[in-house]
Jmol script that loads the backbone (N, CA, C; Angstrom):
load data "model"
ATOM      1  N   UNK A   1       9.321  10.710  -0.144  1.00  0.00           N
ATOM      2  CA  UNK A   1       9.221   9.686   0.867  1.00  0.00           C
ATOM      3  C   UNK A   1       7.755   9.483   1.218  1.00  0.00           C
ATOM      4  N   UNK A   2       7.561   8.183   0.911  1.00  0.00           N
ATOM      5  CA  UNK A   2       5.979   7.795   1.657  1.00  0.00           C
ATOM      6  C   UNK A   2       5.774   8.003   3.008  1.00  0.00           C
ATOM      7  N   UNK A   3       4.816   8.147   3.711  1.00  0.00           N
ATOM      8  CA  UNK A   3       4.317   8.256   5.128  1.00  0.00           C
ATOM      9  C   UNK A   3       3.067   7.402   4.966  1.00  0.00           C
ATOM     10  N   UNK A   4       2.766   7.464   6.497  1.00  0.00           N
ATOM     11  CA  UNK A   4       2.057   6.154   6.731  1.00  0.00           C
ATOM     12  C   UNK A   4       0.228   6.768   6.614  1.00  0.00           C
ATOM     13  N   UNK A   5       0.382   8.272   6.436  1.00  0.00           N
ATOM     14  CA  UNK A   5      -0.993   8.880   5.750  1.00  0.00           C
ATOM     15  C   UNK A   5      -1.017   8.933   4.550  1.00  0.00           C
ATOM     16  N   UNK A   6      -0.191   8.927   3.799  1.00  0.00           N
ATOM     17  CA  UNK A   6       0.082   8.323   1.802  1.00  0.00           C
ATOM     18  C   UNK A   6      -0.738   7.474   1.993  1.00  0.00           C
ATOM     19  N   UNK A   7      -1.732   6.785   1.736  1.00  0.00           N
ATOM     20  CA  UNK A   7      -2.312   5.788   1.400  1.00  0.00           C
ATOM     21  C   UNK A   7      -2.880   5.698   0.347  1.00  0.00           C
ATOM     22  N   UNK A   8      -3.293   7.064  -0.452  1.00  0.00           N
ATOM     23  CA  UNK A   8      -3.169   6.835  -2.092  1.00  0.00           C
ATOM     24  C   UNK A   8      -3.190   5.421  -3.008  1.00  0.00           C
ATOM     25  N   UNK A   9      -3.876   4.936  -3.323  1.00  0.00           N
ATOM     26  CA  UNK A   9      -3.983   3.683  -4.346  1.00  0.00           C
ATOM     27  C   UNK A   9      -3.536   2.049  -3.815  1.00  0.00           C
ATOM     28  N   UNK A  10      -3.349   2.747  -2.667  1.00  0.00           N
ATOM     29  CA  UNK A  10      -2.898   1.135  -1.596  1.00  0.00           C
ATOM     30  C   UNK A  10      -4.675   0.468  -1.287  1.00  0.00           C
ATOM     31  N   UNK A  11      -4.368  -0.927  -1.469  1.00  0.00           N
ATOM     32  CA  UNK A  11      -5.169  -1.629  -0.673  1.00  0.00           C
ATOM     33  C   UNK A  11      -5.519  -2.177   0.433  1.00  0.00           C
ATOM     34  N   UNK A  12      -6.635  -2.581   0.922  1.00  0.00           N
ATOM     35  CA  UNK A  12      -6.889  -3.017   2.364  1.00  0.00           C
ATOM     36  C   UNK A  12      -7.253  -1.989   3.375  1.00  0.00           C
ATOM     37  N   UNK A  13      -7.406  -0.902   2.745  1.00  0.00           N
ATOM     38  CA  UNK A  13      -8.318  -0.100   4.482  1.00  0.00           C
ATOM     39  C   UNK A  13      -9.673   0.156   4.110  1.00  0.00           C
ATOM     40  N   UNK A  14     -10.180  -0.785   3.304  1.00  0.00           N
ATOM     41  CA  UNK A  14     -11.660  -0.643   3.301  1.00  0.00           C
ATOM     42  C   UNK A  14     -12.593   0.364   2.337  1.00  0.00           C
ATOM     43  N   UNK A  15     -13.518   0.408   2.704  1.00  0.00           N
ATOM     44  CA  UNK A  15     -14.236   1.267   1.640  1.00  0.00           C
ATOM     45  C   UNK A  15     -14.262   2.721   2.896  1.00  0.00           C
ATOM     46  N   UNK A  16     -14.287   3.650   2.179  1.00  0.00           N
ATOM     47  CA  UNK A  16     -14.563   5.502   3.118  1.00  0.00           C
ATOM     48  C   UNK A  16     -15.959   5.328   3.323  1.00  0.00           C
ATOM     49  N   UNK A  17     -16.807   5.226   4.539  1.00  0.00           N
ATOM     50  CA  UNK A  17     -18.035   5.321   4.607  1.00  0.00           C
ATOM     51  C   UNK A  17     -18.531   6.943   5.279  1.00  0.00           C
ATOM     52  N   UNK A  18     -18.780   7.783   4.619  1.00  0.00           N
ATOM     53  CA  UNK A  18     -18.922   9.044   4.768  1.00  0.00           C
ATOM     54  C   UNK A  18     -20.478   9.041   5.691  1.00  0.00           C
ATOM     55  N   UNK A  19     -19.724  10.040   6.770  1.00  0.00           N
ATOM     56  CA  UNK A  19     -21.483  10.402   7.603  1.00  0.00           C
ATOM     57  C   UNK A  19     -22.087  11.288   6.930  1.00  0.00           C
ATOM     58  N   UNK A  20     -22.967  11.595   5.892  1.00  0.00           N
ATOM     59  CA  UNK A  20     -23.025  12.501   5.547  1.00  0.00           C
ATOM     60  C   UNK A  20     -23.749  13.676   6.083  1.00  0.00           C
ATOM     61  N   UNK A  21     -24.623  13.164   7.350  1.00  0.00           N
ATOM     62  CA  UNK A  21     -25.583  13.950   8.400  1.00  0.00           C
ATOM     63  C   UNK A  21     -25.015  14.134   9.263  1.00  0.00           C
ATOM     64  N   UNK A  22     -23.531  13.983   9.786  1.00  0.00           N
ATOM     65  CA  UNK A  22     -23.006  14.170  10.699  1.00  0.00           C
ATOM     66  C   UNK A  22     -23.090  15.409  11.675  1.00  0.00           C
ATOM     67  N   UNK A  23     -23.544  14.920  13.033  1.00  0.00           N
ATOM     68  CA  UNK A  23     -23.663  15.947  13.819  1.00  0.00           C
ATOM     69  C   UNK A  23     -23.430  15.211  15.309  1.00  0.00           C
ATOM     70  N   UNK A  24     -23.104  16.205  16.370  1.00  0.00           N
ATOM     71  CA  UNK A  24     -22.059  16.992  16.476  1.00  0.00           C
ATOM     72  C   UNK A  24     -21.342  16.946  15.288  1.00  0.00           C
ATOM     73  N   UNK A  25     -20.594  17.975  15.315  1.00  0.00           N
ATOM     74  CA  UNK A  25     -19.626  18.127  14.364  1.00  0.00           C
ATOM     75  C   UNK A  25     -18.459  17.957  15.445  1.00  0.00           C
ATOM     76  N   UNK A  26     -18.252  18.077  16.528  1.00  0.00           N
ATOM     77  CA  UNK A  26     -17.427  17.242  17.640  1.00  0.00           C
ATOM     78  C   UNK A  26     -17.957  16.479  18.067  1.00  0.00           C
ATOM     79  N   UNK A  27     -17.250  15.242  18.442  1.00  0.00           N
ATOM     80  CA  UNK A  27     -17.990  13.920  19.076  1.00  0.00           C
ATOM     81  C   UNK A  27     -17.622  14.166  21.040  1.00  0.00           C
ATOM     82  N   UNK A  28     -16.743  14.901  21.287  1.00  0.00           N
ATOM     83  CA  UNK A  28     -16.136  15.003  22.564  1.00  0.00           C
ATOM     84  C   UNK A  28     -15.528  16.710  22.973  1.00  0.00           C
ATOM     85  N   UNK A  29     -16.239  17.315  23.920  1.00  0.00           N
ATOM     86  CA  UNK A  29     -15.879  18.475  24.501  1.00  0.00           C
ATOM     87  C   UNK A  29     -14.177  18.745  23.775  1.00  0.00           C
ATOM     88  N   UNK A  30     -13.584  17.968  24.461  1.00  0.00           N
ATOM     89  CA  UNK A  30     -12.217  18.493  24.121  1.00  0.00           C
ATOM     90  C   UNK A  30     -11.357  18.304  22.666  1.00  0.00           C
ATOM     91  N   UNK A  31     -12.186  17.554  21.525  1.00  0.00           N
ATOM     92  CA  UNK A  31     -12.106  18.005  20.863  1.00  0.00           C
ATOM     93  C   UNK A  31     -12.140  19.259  19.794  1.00  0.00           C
ATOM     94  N   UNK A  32     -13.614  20.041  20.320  1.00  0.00           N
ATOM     95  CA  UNK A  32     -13.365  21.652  20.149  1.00  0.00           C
ATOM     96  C   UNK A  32     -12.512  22.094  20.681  1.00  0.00           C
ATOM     97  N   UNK A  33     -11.925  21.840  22.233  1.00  0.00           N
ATOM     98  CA  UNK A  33     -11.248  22.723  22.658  1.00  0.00           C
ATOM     99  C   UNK A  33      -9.341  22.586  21.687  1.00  0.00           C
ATOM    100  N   UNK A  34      -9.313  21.012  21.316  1.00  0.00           N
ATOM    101  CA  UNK A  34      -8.092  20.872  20.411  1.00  0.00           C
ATOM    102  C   UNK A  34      -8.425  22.020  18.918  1.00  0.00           C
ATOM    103  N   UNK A  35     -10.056  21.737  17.948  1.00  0.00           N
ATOM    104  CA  UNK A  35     -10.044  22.863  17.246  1.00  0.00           C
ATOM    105  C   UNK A  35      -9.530  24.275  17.543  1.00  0.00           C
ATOM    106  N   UNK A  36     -10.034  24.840  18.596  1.00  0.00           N
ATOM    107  CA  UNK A  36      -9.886  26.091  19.336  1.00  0.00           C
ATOM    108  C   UNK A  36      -8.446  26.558  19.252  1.00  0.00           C
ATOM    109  N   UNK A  37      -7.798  25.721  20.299  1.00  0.00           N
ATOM    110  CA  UNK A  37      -6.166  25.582  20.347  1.00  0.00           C
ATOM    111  C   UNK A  37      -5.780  25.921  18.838  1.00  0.00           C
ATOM    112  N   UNK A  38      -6.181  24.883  18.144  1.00  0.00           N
ATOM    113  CA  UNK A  38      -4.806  24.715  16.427  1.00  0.00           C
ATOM    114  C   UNK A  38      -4.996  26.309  15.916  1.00  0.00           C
ATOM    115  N   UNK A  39      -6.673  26.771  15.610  1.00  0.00           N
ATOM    116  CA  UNK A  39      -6.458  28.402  15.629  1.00  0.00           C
ATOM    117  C   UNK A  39      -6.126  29.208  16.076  1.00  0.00           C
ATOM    118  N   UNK A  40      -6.100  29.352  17.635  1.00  0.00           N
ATOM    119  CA  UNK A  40      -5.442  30.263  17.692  1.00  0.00           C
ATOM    120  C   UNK A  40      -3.609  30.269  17.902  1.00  0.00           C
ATOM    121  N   UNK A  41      -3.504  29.327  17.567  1.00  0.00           N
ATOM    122  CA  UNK A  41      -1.947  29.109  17.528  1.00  0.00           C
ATOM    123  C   UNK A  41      -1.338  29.505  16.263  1.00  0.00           C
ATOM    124  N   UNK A  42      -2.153  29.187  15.222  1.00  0.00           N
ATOM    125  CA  UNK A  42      -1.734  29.375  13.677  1.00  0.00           C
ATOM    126  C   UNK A  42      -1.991  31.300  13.941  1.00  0.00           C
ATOM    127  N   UNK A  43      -3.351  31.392  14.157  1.00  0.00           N
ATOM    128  CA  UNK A  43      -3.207  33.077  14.646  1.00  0.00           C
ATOM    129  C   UNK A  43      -2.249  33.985  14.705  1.00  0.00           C
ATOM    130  N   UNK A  44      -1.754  33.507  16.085  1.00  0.00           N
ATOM    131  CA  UNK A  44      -0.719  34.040  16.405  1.00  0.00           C
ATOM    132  C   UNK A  44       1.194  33.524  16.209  1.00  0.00           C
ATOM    133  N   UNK A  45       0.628  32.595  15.125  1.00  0.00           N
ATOM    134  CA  UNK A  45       2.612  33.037  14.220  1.00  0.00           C
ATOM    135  C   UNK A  45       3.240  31.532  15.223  1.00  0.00           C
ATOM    136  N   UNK A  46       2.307  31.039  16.041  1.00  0.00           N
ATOM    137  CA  UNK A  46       3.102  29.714  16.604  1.00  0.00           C
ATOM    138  C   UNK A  46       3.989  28.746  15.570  1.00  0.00           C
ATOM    139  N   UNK A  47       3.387  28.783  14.838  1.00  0.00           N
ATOM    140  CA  UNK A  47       3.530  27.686  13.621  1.00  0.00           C
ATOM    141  C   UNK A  47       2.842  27.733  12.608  1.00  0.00           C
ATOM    142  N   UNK A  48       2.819  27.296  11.129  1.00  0.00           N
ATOM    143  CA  UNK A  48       2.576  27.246   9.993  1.00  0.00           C
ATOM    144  C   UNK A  48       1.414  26.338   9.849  1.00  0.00           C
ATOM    145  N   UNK A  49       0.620  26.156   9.029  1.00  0.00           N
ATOM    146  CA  UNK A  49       0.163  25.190   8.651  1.00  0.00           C
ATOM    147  C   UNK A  49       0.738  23.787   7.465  1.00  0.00           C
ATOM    148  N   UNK A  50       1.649  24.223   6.924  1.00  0.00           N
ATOM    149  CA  UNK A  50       2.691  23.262   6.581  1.00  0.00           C
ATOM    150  C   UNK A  50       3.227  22.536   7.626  1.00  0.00           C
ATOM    151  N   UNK A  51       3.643  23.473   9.052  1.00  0.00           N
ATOM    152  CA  UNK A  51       4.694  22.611  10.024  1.00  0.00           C
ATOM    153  C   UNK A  51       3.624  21.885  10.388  1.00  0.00           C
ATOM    154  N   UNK A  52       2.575  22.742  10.478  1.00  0.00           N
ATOM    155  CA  UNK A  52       1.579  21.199  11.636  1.00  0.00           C
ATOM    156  C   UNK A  52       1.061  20.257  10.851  1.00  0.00           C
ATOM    157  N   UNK A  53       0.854  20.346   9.384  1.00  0.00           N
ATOM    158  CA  UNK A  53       0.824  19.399   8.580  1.00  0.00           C
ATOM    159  C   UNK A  53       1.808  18.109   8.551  1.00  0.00           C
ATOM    160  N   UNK A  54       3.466  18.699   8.573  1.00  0.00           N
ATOM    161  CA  UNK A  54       4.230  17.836   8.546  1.00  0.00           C
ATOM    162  C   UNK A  54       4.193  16.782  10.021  1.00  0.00           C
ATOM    163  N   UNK A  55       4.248  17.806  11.169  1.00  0.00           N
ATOM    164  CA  UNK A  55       4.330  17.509  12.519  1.00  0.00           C
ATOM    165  C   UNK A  55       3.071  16.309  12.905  1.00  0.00           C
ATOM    166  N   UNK A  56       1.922  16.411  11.883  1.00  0.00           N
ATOM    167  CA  UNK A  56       1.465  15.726  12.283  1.00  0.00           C
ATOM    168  C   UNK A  56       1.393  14.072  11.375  1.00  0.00           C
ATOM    169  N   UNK A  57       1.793  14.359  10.541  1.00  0.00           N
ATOM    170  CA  UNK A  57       2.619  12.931   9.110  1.00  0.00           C
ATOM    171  C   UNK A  57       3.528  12.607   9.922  1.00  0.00           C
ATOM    172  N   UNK A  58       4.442  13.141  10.612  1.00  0.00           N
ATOM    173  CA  UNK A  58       5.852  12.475  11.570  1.00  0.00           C
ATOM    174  C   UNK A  58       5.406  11.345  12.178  1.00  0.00           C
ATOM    175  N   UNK A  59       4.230  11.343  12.764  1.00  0.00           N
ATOM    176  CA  UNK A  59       3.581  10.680  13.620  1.00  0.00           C
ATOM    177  C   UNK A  59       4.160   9.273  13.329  1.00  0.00           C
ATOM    178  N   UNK A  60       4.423   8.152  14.682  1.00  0.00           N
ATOM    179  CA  UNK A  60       4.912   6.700  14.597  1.00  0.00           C
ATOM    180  C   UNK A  60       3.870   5.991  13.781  1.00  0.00           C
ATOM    181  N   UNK A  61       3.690   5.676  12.906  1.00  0.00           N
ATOM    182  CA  UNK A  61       2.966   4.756  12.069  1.00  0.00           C
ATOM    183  C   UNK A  61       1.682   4.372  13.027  1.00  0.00           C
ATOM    184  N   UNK A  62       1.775   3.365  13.915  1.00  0.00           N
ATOM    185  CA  UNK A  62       1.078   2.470  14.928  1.00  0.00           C
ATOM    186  C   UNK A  62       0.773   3.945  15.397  1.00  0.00           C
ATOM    187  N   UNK A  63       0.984   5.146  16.058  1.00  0.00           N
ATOM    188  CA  UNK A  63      -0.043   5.745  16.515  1.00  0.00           C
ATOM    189  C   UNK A  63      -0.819   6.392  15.936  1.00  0.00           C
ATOM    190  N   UNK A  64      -0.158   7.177  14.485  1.00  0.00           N
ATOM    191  CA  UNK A  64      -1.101   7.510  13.448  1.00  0.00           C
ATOM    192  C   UNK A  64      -2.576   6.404  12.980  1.00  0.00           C
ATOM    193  N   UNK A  65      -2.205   5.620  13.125  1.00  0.00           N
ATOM    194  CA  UNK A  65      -3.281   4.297  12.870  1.00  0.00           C
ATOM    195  C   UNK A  65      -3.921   4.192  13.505  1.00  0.00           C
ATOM    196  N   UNK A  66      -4.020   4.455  14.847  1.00  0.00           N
ATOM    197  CA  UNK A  66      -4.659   4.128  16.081  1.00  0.00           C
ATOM    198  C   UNK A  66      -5.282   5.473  16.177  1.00  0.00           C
ATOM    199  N   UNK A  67      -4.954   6.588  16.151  1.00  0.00           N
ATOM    200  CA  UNK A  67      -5.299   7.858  16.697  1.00  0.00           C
ATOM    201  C   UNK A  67      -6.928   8.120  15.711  1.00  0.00           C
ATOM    202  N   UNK A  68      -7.469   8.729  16.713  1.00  0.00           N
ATOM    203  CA  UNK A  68      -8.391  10.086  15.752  1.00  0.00           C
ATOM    204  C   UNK A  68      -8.286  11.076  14.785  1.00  0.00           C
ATOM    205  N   UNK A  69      -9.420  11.105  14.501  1.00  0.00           N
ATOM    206  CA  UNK A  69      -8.431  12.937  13.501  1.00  0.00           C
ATOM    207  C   UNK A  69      -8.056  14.019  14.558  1.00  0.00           C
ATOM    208  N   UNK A  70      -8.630  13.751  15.948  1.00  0.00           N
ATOM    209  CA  UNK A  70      -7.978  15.111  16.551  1.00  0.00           C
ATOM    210  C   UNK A  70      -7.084  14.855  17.429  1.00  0.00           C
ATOM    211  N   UNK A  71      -7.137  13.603  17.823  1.00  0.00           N
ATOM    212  CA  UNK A  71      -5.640  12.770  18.907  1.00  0.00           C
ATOM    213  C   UNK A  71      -4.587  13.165  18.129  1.00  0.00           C
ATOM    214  N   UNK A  72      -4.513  13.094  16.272  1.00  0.00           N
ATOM    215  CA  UNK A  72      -3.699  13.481  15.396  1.00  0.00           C
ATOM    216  C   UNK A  72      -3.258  14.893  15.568  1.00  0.00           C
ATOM    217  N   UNK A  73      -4.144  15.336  15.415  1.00  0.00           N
ATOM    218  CA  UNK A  73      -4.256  17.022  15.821  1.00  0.00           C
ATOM    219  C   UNK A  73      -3.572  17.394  17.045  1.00  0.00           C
ATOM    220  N   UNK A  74      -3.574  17.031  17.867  1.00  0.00           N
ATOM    221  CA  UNK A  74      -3.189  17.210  19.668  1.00  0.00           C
ATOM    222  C   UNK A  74      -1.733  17.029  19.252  1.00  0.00           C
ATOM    223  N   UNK A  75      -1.749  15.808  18.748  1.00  0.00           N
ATOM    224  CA  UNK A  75      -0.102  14.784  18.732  1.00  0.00           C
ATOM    225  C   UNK A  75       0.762  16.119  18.179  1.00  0.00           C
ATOM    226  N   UNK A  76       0.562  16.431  17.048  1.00  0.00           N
ATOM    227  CA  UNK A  76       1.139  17.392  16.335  1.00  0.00           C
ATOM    228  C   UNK A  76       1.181  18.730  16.858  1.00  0.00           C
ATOM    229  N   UNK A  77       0.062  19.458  17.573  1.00  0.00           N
ATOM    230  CA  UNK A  77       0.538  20.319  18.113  1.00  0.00           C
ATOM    231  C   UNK A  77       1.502  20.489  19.335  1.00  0.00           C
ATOM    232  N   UNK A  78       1.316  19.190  19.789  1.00  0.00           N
ATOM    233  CA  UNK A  78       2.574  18.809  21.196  1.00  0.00           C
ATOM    234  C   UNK A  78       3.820  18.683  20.993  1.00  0.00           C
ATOM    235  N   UNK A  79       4.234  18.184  19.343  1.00  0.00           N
ATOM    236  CA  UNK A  79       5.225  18.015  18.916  1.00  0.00           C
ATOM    237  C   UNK A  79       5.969  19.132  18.196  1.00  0.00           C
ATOM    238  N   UNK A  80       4.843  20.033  17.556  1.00  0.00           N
ATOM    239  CA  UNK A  80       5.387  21.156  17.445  1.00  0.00           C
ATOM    240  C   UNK A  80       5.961  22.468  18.400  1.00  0.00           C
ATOM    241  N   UNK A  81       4.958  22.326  19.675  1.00  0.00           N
ATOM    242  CA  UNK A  81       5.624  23.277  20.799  1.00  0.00           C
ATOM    243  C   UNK A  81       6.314  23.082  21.682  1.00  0.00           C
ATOM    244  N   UNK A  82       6.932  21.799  21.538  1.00  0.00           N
ATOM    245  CA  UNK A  82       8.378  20.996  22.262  1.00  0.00           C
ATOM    246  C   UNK A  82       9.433  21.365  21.452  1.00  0.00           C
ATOM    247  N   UNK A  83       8.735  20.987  19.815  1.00  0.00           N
ATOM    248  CA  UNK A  83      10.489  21.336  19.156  1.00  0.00           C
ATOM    249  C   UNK A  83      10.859  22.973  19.402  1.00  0.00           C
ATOM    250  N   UNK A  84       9.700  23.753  19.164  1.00  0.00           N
ATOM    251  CA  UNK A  84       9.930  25.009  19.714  1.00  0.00           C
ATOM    252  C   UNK A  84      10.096  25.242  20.970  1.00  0.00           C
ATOM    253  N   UNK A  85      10.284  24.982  21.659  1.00  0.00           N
ATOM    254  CA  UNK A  85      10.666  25.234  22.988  1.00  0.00           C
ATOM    255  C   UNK A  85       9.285  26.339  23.871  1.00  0.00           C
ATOM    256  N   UNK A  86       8.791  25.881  23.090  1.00  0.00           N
ATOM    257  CA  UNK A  86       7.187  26.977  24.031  1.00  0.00           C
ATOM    258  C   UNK A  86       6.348  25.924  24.493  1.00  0.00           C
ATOM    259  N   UNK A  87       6.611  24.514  24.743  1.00  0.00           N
ATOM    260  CA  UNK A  87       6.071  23.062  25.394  1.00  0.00           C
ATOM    261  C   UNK A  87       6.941  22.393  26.199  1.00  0.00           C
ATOM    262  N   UNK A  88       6.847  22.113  27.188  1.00  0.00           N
ATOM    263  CA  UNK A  88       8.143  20.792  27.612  1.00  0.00           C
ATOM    264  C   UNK A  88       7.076  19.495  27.681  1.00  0.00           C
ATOM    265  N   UNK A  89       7.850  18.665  27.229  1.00  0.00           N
ATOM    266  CA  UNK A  89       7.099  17.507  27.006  1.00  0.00           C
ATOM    267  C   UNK A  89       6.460  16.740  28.131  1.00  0.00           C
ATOM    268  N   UNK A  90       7.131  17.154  29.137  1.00  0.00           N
ATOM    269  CA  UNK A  90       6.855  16.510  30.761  1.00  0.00           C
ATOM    270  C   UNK A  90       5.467  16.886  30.945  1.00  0.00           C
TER     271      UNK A  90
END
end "model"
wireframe off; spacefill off
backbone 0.3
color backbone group
C-alpha cells in the first residue's frame, strides 16, 4: 500500500534543495526537546523504531504535507502513546 510519504518517482514536488551548511541543526528549542523525547522513549522499550516509523506514515495525508520533519515526529509519538495507553489524547 502506498502512503502519502511514498513519493518515489512521482512528479510535482519540485527539485530537493539540500542545506548543505546547515546550522542550527534545530531551527526551534522544542524541536531538540521532540529529538530528546523520541530517544529516550526508544531507550526505554516505549516503542520500536518500526512502530514510530509506521505511526508516523499513518499520518492524514494533508497533515503529513503540511507538517515539519519534527511536527511529524511529535504527531507520531502522540499517536503511539495513546494507542498504548501511556498518553491520553486530551
Amino acid at each position: 500500500m502506498s502512503r502519502v510519504n511514498d513519493v518515489g518517482g512521482q512528479q510535482g514536488f519540485g527539485a530537493v534543495d539540500p542545506d548543505v551548511d546547515e546550522a542550527p541543526v534545530f531551527h526551534a528549542d522544542w524541536e531538540a526537546r521532540v529529538f530528546a523525547l523520541q530517544r529516550v522513549l526508544l531507550a526505554r522499550g516505549a516503542y520500536n523504531l518500526d512502530e514510530f516509523r509506521d505511526a508516523v506514515e499513518r499520518m492524514p495525508p494533508q497533515d503529513y504535507l503540511t507538517s515539519s520533519y519534527y511536527e511529524r515526529w511529535l504527531a507520531g509519538i502522540e499517536t503511539l502513546l495513546a494507542e498504548k495507553g501511556l498518553l491520553d489524547r486530551e
